[in-house]
N, C-alpha and C positions, 0 to 999 in steps of 0.2 A: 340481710341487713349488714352484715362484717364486708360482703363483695360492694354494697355501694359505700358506706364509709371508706374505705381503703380504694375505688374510684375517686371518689371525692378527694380525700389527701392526694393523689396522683394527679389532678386536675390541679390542684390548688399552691401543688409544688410545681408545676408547669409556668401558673402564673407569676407565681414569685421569682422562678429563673428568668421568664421574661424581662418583667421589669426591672430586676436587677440590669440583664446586660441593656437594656435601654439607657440606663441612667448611666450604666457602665461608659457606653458609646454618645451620649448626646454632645460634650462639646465637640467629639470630630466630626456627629454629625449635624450640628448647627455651625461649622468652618465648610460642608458640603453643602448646607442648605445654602449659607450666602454665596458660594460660587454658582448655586443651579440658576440663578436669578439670569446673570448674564447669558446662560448657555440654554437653559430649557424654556423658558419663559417670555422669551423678548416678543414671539409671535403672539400666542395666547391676548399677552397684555395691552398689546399695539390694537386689539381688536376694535375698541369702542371709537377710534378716528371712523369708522365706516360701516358699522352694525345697525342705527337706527338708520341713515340714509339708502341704506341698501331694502330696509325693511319697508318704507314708504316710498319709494324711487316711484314703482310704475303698477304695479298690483291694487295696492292702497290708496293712491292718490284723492280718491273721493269718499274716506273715510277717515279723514287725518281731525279726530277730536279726542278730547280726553280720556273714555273709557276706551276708546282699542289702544292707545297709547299707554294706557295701564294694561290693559292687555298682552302687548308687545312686551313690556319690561316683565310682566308675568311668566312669559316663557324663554325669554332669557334666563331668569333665575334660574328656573326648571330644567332649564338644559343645562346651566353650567352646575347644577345640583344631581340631577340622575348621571351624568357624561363622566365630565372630570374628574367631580369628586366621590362621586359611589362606583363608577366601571373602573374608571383608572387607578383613582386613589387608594381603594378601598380591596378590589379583585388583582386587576390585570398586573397590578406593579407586585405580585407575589409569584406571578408567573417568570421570573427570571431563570437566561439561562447559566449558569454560573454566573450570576451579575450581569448578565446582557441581557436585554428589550430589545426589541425590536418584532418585526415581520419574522426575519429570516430566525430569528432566537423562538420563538414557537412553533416553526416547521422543523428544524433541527430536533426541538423537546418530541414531538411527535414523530420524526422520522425512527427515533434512538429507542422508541417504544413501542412502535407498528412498523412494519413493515412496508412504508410507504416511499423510500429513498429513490430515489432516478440516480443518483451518482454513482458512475462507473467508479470499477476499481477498489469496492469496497470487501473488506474481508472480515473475518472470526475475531481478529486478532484486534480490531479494530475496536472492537466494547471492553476490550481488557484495558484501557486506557482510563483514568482514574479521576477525570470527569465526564469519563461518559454515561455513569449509571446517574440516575435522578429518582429519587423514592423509593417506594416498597416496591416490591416482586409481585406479591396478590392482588388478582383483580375480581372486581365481582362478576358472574355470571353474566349477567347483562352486559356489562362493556365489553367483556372476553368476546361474547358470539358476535358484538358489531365490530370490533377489531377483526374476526376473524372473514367477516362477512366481506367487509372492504378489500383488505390484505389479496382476496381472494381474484378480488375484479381488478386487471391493470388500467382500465380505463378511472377508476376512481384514485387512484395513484396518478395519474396524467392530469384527474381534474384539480387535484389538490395543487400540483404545482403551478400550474393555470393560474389560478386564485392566488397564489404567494407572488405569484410575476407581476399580476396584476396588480397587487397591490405597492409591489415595488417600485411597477413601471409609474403610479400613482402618488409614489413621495418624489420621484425624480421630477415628477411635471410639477407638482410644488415649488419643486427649486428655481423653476422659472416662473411661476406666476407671483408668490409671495412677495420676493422681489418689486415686484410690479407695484402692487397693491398695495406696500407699506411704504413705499419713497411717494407714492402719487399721490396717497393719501396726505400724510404729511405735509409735503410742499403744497398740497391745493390748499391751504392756509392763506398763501397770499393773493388769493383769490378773492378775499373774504373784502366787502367795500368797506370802506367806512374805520379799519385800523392802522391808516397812516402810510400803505403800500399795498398796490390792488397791480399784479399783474397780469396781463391779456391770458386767454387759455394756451397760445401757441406757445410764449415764454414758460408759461409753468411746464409743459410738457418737456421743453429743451432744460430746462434746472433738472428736472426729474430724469432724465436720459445723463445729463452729468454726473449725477450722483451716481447712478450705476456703474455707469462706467467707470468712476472713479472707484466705487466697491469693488467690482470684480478684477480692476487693476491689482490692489492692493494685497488680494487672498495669496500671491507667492510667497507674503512676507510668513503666512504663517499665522494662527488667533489667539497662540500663546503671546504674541508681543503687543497684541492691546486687549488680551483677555484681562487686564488686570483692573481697566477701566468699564469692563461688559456692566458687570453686576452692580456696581454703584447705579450707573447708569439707569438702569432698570426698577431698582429698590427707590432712587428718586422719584422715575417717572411713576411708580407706581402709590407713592407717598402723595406724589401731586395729584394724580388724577380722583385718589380717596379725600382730601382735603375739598377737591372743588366737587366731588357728589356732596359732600355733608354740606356745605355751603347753600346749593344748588336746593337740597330738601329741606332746608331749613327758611332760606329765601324764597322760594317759589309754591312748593305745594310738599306741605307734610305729610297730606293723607297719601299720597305715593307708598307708605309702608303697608298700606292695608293691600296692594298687588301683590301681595306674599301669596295672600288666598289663590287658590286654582279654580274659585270661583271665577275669577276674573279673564283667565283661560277660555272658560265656558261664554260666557259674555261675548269674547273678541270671535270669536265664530259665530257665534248667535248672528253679530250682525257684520262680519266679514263674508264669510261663507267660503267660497272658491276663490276670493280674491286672498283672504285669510291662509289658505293654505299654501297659495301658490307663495306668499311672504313669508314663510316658514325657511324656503331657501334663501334669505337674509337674515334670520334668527341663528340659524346655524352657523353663521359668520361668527358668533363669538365664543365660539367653541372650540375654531380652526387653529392647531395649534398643540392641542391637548393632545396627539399621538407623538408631540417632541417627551411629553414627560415619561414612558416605556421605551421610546426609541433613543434615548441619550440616557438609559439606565446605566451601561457600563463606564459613564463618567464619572457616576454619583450613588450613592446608594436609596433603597426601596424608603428608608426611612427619611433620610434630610429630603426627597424630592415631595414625601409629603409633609413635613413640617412646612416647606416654604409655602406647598398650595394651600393646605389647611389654615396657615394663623395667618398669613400674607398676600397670599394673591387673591385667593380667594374673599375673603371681605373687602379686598380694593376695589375688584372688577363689580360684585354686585353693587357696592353701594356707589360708583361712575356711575355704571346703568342707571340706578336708583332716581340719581340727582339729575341726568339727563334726560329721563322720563318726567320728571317734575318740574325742569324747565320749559320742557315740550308742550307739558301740557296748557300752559299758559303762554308760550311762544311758537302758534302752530305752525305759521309761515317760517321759523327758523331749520325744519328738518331738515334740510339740502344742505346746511354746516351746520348740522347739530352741537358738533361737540366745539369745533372752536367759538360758534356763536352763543354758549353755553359760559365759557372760561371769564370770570370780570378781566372787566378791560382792563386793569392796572400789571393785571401778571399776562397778562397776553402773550407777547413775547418770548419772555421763559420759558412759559410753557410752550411756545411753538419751537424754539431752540431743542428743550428736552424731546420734544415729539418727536423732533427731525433723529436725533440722536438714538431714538429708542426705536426706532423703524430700522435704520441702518443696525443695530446690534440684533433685531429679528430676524434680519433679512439675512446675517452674518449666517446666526443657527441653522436657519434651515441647506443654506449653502454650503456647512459642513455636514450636516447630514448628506445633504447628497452625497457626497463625496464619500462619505462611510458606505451607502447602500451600493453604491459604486463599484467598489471593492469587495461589498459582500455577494454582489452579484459574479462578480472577476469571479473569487477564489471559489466557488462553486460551479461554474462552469458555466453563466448564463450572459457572461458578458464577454466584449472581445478584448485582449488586450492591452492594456494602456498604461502610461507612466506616471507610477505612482511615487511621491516626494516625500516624503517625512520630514515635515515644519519645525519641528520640537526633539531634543534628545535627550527632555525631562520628562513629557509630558506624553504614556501612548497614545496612539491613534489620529494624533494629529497628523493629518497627512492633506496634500492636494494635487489634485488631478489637473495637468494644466489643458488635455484635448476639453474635457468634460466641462472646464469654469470658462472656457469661452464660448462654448456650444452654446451652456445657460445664458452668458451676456447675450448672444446676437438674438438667440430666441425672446429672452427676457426685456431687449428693447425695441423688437419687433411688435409684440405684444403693448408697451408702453405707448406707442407711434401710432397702432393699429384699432389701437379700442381707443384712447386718450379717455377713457370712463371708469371710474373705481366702482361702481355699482356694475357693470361689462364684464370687469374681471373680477370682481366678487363673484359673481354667479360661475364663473369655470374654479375659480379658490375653492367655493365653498362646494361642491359635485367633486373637488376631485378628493378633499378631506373627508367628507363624508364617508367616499367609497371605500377608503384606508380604515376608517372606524367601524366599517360595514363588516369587512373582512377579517380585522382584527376578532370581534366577536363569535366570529366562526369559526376562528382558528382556538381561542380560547376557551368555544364547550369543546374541541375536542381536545383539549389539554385537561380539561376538568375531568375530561371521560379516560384518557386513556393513562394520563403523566399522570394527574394528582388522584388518579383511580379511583373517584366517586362512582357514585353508583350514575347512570346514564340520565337518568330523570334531572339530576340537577342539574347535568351540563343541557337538556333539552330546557328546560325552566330559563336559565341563564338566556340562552339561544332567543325564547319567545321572547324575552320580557324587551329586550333592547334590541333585539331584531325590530320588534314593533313600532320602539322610540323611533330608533335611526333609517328605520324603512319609510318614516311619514315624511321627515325631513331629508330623506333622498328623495323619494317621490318627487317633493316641492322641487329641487335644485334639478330633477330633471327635467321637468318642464320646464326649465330655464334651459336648453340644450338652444333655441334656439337666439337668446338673448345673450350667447357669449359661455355657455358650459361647451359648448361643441369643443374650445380648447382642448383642456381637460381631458375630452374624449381624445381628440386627433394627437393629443402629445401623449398621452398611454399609449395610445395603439400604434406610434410610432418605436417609442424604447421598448416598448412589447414585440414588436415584429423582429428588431435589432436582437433581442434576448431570445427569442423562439429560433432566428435563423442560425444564430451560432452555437445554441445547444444541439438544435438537429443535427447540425454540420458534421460538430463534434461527435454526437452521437454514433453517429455513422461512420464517421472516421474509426472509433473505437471499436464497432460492431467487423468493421473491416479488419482488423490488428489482429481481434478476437479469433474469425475466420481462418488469417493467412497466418497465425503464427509458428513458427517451426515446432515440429514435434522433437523431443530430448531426446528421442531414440535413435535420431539423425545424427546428433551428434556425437553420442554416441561409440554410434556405427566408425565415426571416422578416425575414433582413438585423439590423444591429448592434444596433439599436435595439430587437429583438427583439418589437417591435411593440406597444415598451406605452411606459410613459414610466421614463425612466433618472434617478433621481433622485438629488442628491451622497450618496456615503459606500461603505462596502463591505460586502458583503453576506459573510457567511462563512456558507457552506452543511455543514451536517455527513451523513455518510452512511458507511455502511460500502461503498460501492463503491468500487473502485481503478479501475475505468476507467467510460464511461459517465456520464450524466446522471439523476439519483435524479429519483424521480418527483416528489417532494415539492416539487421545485423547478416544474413546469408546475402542480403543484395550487395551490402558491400563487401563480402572474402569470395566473393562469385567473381566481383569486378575488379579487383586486387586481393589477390588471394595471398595476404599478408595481416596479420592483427599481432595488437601486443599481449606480450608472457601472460598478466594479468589483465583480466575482463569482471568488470562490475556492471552489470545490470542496474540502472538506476530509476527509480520511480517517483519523483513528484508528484505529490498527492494530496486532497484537503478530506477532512473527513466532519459529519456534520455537529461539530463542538465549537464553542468560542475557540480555545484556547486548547494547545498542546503541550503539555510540559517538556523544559528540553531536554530531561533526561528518561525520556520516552519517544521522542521525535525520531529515531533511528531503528528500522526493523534492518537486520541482517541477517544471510540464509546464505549456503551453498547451491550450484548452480547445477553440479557434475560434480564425480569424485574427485577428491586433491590434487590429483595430479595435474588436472586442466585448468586450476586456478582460475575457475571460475566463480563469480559471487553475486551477490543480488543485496540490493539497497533501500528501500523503501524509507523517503521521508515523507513524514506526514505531518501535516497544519492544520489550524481549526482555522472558520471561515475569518475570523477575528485577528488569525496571527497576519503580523507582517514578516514576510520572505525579505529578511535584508543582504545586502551585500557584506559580509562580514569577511571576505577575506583571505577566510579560512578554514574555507570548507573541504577542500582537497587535505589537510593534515589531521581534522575532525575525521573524514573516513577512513583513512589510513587505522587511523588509533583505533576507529570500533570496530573493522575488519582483522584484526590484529587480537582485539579481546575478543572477539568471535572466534577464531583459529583457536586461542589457547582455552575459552569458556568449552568449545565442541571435543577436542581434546580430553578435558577432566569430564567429563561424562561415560558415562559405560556405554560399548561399543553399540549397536542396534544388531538384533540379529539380521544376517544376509537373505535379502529380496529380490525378485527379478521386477519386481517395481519401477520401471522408469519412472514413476512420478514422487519416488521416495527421495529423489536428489535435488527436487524442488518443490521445495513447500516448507520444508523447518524453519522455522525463523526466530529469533530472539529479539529481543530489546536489547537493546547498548546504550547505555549513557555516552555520552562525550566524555561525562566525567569521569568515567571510569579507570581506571591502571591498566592501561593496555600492554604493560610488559617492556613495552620498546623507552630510550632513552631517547630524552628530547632535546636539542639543543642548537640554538640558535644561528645558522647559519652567515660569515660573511657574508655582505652586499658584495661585493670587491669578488669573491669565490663564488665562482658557479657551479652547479650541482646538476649540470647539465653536461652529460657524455660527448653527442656530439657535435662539430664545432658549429656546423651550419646552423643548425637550432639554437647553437650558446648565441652564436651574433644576432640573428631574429629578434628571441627574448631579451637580450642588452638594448635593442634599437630599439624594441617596444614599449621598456619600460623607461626608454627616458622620454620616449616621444611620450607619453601616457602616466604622468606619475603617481596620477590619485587610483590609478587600474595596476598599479603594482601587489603582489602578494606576498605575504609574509613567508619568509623561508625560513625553511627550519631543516635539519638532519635528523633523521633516527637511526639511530644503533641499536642493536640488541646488545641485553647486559650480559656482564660475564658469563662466560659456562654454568651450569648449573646443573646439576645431578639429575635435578626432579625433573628437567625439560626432556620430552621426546625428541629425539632425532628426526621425524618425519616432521613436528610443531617448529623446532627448529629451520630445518632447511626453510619451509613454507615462509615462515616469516621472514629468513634472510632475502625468499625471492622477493617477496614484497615490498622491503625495505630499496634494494635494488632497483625494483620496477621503479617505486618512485623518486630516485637520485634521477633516472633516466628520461626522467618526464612522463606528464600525464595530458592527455589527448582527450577533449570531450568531443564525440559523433550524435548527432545531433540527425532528427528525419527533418527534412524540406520536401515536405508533401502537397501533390497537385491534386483534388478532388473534382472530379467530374463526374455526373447524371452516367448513367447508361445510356443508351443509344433506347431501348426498350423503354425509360423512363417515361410518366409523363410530363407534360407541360409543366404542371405548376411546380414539380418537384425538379426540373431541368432551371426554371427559375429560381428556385430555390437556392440549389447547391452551386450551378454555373455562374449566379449573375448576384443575386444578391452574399451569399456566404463567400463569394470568388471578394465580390468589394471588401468584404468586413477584413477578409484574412490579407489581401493584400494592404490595407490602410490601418491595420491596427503593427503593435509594436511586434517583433519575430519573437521565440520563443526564447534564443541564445540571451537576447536582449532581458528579459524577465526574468531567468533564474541565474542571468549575474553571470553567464560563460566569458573568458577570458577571447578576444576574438582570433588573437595568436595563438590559441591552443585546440582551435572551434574545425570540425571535419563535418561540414553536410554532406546527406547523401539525399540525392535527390529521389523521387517515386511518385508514381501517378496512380494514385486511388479511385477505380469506378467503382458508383455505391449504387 
């Protein structure tokens, strides 16, 4: 009796914290709810221009009376009731990962808890990082042996990232169809006879090809400088379209409320039947949209995104449907413009104005999603690379892609030209949405099973219950494959193919490095001097390895057997978190004993950060190699090992921010800090040809003498200080990848022909991580895999 009372108080003081910080946080987040309007919801909202027309197009045609028509609005309710507001609203928006949604934010949760990662490069040191834990440590028996079970099989770790590509590859083909469907729908207004301006089909199609193009012109400018107009936008259109359903059930047909019942459900199959079902993939059209409110989590928070669906969008969208069901049903011949032949004539117009207005701000959203999945695809390795912009230097994550926003245009008007039919391209909209909420659900029992460590039953419960929804309504949208889903299919399995060839590529690339890299005992062997000549400055060596010496480095002292005093190892890296804080972005480790001034670098990113050019990245590692030197110093000595692998693998964290000992100060423009003269003139010519590529110079000194300092700490840092007055040299691989001669076919096409396209037509490597090109040393190397 005392253990559940004092439960009970524990429960009940759970609730009271709750509410309190609710109330705590509601005006910031009702200032987050009105901005999610413009940004999450433009699609969702835009849906009712083409949800009954797509549901009677060509299925239904000879059943187009009042009760299927109640029917119809029945399960629209239903869906936008089980979907958005009980999966999403209610589950899937708790699954954040540090405040990210998305696809890639539930594979990340689950890779950081199972052992299911594909990303090279990862290490131990990698979970000490201070948003990578999520939950408790205990798991129940049952999930422990199917984590164990999986973990076990590599091919179920292959299939999972399959499914997260897949569904990737399935927002990106959004980005091109949406587009499509919201300007066409829209403009087919003037279409409509009888309102004063009726243009032929070919002009609608040519307005609706301008629009576009005039949207996908404008994304350089950035969505911060008319995000400020999104959200009005949208709270009107969404004001109007709730104003003319109450109108519409009041003028037309009241009893419309009683389709609440799932009687009515029942009924519209009774005498539908397989035409009934195969209309389901038009039902689903107003649904499409509802994976922007998880997927545009990290703009906005779990709670303002459901206040706006719960008190706002959601009673606008049912009660449109409502009152366009009620019109229909006494207007049967108007299906074909349901909704503007629905609007009284007096507001016609405005409303076709706002319509126009509220398509373009849908069409905005999902076009910056793209561009986010884009980048999440990049920084994990499943995309090739490309130039990435940042729009906003208030606002993060703004960013655009300019290969990627016109690829969408030409495909996006291809498609408009190609179907010229909003029910065409409904049916590839709604198959490729679908398939995204298909996955979503299975990526989420296994979050329920492994992250939020229930016991397996629920996350299998969860799996059946809306597996079953969204598998009826796939179903339907697939047998529209022939009516215009094949899109959908053929644009997946094209950015699918694009993603598959340059993760292998890389793969294999890396599997090769893995292989060829120098053993430390080689080095060794050769004593500090390494047996060539050491000449002043610092060599910064790039490589995707984390431990180990990159071959790149013996091919080039084999072919100029010269390198400078100090050598840094460096490793660009993402690891699977949004975000990396910067005062954990820096591992640093010796490479070889002191004397060889050797060292190793490891920066790491969550798939979320953006890699910018800041400037100042050569004086940031100086400084943490610097507290590295003097942090390995105050530590007690290690006892002595014939360990070759003891001189690589320690590693620390360094802040940037840290005291790294050395004195900072700001070096003349006018004074060069360059030795010798040929390289001073170079770097003078470069940086006036180049001024926005200049970098901030600076001097370090070491301060006074001081008692407490080592003599060996001392010297090491004076050379360093030195190296870098002398210059710093980034070497960089320029690698060829070629098939084996033994390979077969499809994998000789693989690597030679399609991976051979991607790597020579995407951005170079120097190009990405911001290398100065005056200071840039390839070395060239031919990879057979």
């Amino acid at each position: 009796m005392v253990f559940v009372l004092m439960n009970l108080k524990s429960n009940c003081l759970h609730i009271l914290l709750f509410w309190m910080q609710f109330f705590f946080l509601l005006p910031r987040n009702l200032l987050l709810a009105y901005q999610s309007f413009g940004v999450v919801y433009g699609d969702l909202s835009t849906s009712p221009l083409y949800v009954y027309r797509s549901v009677f197009a060509v299925s239904l045609k000879h059943h187009q009376n009042p009760e299927v028509i109640f029917g119809a609005f029945s399960l629209i309710f239903w869906a936008l009731t089980l979907i958005p507001l009980l999966k999403y609203t209610c589950i899937v928006l708790s699954a954040d990962d540090s405040g990210e949604g998305g696809t890639f934010a539930l594979y990340s949760l689950i890779c950081r808890h199972a052992r299911f990662n594909l990303l090279p490069n990862q290490q131990a040191a990698d979970e000490d990082l201070s948003s990578y834990k999520y939950g408790c440590t205990g798991q129940p028996p049952a999930s422990s042996s199917l984590k164990r079970f999986l973990e076990k099989h590599k091919k179920s770790r292959t299939a999972l990232i399959l499914v997260v590509l897949l569904g990737a590859s399935m927002v990106i083909g959004d980005g091109v169809i949406t587009p499509a469907i919201s300007v066409l729908s829209a403009v087919s207004a003037l279409q409509v006879k009888g309102e004063g301006v009726a243009l032929t089909h070919g002009q609608v199609i040519a307005l609706a090809c301008l629009i576009l193009v005039g949207l996908f012109a404008l994304q350089h400018f950035g969505t911060h400088r008319v995000a400020i107009v999104f959200a009005p936008v949208i709270i009107l259109w969404l004001f109007s379209i709730f104003a003319i359903g109450v109108y519409n059930v009041i003028h037309w047909n009241p009893k419309i409320v009683h389709a609440f019942s799932p009687h009515y459900i029942i009924k519209f199959f009774s005498q539908t039947r397989k035409e009934g079902w195969i209309s389901l993939g038009g039902v689903l059209l107003s649904i499409t949209g509802t994976e922007a409110m998880f997927a545009d989590l990290g703009h906005f928070t779990a709670s303002s995104i459901r206040l706006a669906f719960g008190f706002v969008v959601y009673p606008c969208l049912v009660v449109q449907y409502m009152g366009q069901a009620a019109y229909l049903s006494k207007n049967i011949s108007s299906i074909p413009d349901s909704f503007y032949k629905s609007i009284p004539e007096r507001i016609f117009w405005p409303v076709f104005a706002i319509a126009n207005l509220a398509s373009i701000v849908g069409s905005q959203a999902i076009i910056t999603a793209t561009f986010s999945i884009v980048k999440q695809c990049h920084a994990l390795g499943f995309f090739p690379r490309v130039k990435i912009v940042h729009t906003s230097k208030h606002m993060f994550g703004q960013i655009y892609i300019p290969e990627i926003n016109w690829i969408l245009m030409i495909l996006t008007l291809l498609i408009t030209i190609g179907f010229q039919d909003t029910t065409l391209v409904g049916n590839a909209y709604g198959l490729a949405c679908m398939t995204v909420m298909f996955i979503t659900t299975f990526l989420m029992a296994l979050v329920i099973t492994f992250v939020w460590q229930k016991h397996v039953i629920f996350g299998i419960s969860f799996l059946v219950f809306f597996w079953f929804i969204e598998g009826v309504y796939l179903s339907a949208a697939i047998m529209k494959l022939p009516q215009g889903g094949w899109v959908s299919v053929l644009l997946a399995f094209i950015f699918m193919f694009i993603m598959f060839v340059w993760f292998y590529g890389n793969r294999r690339k890396y599997k090769h490095d893995i292989h060829n890299k120098i053993q430390l005992k080689w080095l060794l062997n050769l004593g500090p001097s390494l047996g060539i000549v050491r000449v002043p400055g610092i060599g910064l060596v790039y490589s995707e390895l984390a431990t180990g010496i990159p071959s790149i480095f013996s091919h080039f002292v084999t072919n100029l057997p010269a390198f400078h005093n100090v050598v840094v190892f460096i490793c660009v890296k993402y690891v699977p978190i949004p975000f990396v804080l910067p005062t954990e972005r820096y591992l640093i480790g010796r490479v070889c004993p002191r004397p060889y001034r050797m060292y190793r670098c490891i920066v790491r990113y969550g798939y979320k950060d953006i890699q910018k050019d800041d400037r100042n990245f050569e004086n940031q590692l100086i400084q943490s190699v610097a507290e590295f030197i003097q942090m390995e110093a105050a530590e007690p000595p290690s006892p002595p090992t014939s360990d070759t692998g003891s001189f690589d693998g320690r590693m620390a964290v360094i802040s940037t921010r840290s005291n790294s000992g050395l004195i900072i100060s700001e070096s003349d423009p006018g004074e060069s800090i360059i030795r010798p003269s040929t390289l001073r003139i170079l770097k003078s010519s470069y940086d006036a040809e180049n001024p926005q590529m200049s970098r901030r110079r600076v001097r370090f000194q070491l301060p006074p003498s001081s008692p407490a300092m080592d003599p060996a700490v001392k010297d090491e840092l004076l050379q360093l200080v030195e190296a870098k007055e002398a210059g710093v040299a980034y070497i960089t691989g320029f690698s060829y990848i070629k098939a084996r001669k033994a390979s077969s076919i499809m994998k000789k096409f693989v690597i030679d022909v399609a991976y051979s396209f991607l790597r020579k037509n995407c951005r170079r490597p120097a190009v990405t991580l911001h290398i100065p090109h005056i200071s840039l040393i390839e070395v060239g190397m031919i990879y057979y895999v």
